[in-house]
Every structure is written in C-alpha cells, then in structure tokens.
N, C-alpha and C positions, 0 to 999 in steps of 0.2 A: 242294376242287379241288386238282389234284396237278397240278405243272408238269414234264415230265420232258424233258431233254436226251441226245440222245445225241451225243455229239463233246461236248469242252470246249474245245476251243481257241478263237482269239483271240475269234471273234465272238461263238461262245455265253458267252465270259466278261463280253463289254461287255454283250447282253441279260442276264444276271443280274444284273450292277451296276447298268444300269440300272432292271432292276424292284425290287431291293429298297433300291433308291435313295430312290425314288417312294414306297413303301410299297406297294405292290402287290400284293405276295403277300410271305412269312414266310421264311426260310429254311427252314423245318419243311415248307414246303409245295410245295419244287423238290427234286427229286433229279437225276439224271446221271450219265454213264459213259464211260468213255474206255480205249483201247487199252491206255495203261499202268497203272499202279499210281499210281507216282510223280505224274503229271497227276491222278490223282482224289485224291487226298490232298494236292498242293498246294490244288485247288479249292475243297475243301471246309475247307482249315485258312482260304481268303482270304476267304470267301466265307459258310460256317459250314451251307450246305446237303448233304443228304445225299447217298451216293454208293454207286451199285450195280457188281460185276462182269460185268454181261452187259448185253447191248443187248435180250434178253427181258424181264430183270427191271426194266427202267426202262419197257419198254411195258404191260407186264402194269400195274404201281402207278399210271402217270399217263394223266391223263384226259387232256391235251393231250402231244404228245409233236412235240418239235421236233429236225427229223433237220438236227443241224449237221455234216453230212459233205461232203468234195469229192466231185462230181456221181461220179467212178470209182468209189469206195464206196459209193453210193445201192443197188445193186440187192443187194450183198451185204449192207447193213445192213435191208433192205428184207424179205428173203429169212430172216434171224434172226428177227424180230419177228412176221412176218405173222400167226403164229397167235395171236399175243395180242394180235391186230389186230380190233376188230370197230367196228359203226355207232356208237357212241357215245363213239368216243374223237376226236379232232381230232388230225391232223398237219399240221402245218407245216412245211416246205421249206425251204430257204433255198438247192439246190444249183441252180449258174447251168447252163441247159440242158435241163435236166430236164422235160417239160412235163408238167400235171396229168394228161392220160389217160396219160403213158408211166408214173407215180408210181403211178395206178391201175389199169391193165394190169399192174405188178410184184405188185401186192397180189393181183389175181386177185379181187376182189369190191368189193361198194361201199364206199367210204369215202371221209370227211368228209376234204377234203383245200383245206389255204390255201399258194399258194406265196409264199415272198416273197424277194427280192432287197437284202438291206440291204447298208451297204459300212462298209469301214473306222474312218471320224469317231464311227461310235458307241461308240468305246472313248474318246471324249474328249465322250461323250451329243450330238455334232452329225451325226447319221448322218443318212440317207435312202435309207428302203426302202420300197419297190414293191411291192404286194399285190394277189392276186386270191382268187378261190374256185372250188370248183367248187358244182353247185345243191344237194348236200346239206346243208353249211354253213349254219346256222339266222343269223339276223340276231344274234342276243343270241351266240354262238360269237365269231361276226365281228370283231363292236365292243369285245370283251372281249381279242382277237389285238391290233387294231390299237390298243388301250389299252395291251398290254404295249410293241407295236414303241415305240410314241412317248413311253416313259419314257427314250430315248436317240436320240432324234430328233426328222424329222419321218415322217411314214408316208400314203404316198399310193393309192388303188388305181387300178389303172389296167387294161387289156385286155390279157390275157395275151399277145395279139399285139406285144405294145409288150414284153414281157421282155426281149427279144435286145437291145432298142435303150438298155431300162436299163442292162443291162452296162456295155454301151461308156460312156452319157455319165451314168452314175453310179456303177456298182458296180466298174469298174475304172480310173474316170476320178480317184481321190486321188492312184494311181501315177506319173499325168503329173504333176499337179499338183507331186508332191514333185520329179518330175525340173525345172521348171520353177523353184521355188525352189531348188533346187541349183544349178542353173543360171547365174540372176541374182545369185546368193549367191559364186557362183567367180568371176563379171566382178567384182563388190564387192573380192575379194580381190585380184583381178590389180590393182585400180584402190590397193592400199594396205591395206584395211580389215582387219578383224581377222577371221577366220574365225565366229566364236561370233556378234559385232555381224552382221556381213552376216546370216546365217540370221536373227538376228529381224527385223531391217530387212526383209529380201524375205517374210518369213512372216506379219509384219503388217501387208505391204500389202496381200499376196493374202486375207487375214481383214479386212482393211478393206473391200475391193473390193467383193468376194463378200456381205458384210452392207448395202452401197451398191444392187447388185441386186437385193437381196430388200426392201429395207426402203423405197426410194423408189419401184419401181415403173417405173424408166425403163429406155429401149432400152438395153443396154451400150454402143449404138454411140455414143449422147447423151451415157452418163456418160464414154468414152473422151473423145470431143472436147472437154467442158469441162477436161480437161486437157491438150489440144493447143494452145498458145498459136502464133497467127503467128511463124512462122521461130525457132521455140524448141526448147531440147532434146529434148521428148518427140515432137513431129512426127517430128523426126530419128531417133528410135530407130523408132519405128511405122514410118517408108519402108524402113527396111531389115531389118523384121520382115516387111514387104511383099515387099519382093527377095527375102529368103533363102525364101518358100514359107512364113513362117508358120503361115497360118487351113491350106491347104491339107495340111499337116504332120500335124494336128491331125485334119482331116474324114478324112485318109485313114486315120489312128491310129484314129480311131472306130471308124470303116464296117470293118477289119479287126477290131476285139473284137467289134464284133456277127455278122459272118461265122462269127469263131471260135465266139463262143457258139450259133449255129443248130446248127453241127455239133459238137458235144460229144455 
C-alpha cells in the first residue's frame, strides 16, 4: 500500500506526522510532491518519506492519493493526474467546497472518491475532520482512510450536506479561537501582565474549557454558569459580552464561512 500526497504544506505535513507517529504506515511507504523543490526536500529530510517531481508520478505510484491543495488548484491538479487515474486507486480531498460529483465530474469517469475536511489542531495531533464517501468506496477503503485521519485527531463522518457547515464551526473555526485568545491575552496586558504569561493564561483556559465539554458531557451553558457566582466578576464580564453582540458576533462569523464555503 502506497500513500501518496500531492501539496505538502502545513496539513499534509501534520497527516504524515501523524500517521508515522501512530505507526501506521513506513516512511517507504508515503511519497509526495509539491510546487517547489525546496518544500519536497525540506519534507522529506523531516519526515524521511520519498518525494516525486510531478503530481503524475505520485498518482501513477500510490494506491490512495491525497489531493492536499486549495480548492483553486483542485481542477488543475485534477486535470495532471487524471490519466493515471483509474477504479482502484482512492482519492481523498481535503479541499473546502469542492463536492464529490464536482471532484468526479473533473475526472470524467468513475472514481473512488472520500472527501474530508480536517482543520488546523492536527499539527499539534488534536484536529477534527469530517468524512464522507461516494458508493464506490468499499467499507475496508473507508475504515483504513478514517484510521489514518484519527492518527491526529478525531474523525467523524458525517452527510456531505453538512460540509459547508464544518467549515464554518470547525475547519475555519481555530482562526477565531486564536483571535479570541489574543484578545483576552491583550486585556491581560492592558490589566499589567506580561505579554508571554497572559497568552498561556487565556490559552489554557480555552484547552481547559473546550476538554470540560467533551469530557463531562454538559450543556456549555451549565458548565458557564457554574462559574457565574451571584453579583461576582464573571457574571459581570458575561453581561457585557452580552451587550457588546457576543454569541451574535460569532453566529454571524459562522453562517458567513459557510456561505463563503457553498460558493467557492
């Protein structure tokens, strides 16, 4: 089994760390290719997997071939490969917008095709990515995809009609998040604190939080209020996260990335 990458940048570099993290597959056993020189020779001096000049010769060698390109490059990297494209190789997506018959419409015939959506956190193995398939994708393909994605995550699959909505509240939703700790991290400063201290302060509260959600199971709005005490400082700051448009700040940030992502 031959893993092959085309794009190397930031994401396809966390999937490779993460699968030969795992053990998963061998560095003998991934190749990949990228625009320059320079980036497939960093990759492979970090990484220790091999590395082709053309986005043919990495379709032609791997039986799974993972298109890590932005969605404006898909049709021209799509367009290279096609002929050394046939039923028994598996491609995987990862470009946001893209849908599986417009992926298979570019190919011009049938082909095994998994899209997935992962985001940024999998360059520190806490990522979360979105998967679907289309019906030629065999079950044992599938499970062996979603065994790579969750060597740096977690990996969920979901109904392709739900893609547009991952964008927004996960595959572009880290962005806010850091603007959010930057944020709380500059009131920190204004308040005295030290620039360095504030960022971990607001960074491990938002990684405390966020593991609170997942790990006990409660409403957010349950774990907020047990830290709203009567007439106490966090109340205080909540009414005027309330005032200034907050949640609404936020839903409206959303519903524009998923907008954006239909029409890409």
């Amino acid at each position: 089994m031959t893993l092959g990458f085309i794009g190397l940048g930031n994401m396809a570099k966390a999937m490779i760390g993460g699968i030969l993290h795992k053990g998963l597959m061998g560095p003998n056993e991934i190749i990949g290719t990228s625009l320059t020189e320079q980036t497939r020779q960093n990759v492979s001096d970090q990484y220790g997997i091999q590395v082709r000049n053309s986005n043919e010769a990495v379709a032609r060698e791997a039986d799974i071939i993972i298109l890590a390109v932005k969605p404006q490059y898909l049709k021209v990297v799509i367009a290279d490969i096609m002929d050394s494209v046939d039923e028994n190789k598996v491609i995987v997506s990862i470009a946001a917008g893209k849908t599986i018959a417009w992926i298979a419409g570019e190919f011009e015939k049938k082909v095994r095709i998994i899209r997935v959506m992962p985001n940024t956190p999998a360059l520190v193995g806490e990522g979360c990515s979105a998967v679907c398939r289309n019906d030629m994708v065999s079950d044992d393909d599938y499970h062996f995809v979603m065994e790579l994605l969750e060597s740096f995550g977690k990996a969920v699959t979901v109904s392709e009609s739900l893609m547009d909505v991952v964008v927004g509240v996960s595959g572009s939703s880290p962005a806010y998040v850091f603007m959010f700790i930057e944020a709380m991290a500059d009131a920190a400063v204004a308040g005295g604190m030290q620039r360095k201290q504030a960022y971990e302060f607001a960074a491990q509260s938002v990684l405390g939080s966020a593991r609170m959600v997942l790990e006990t199971g409660k409403h957010p709005g349950e774990l907020k209020d047990m830290v709203c005490s009567p007439a106490g400082t966090t109340i205080e700051a909540v009414r005027v996260l309330e005032e200034e448009g907050f949640r609404a700040a936020v839903i409206n940030a959303v519903s524009a990335c998923i907008d954006k992502s239909k029409n890409l």
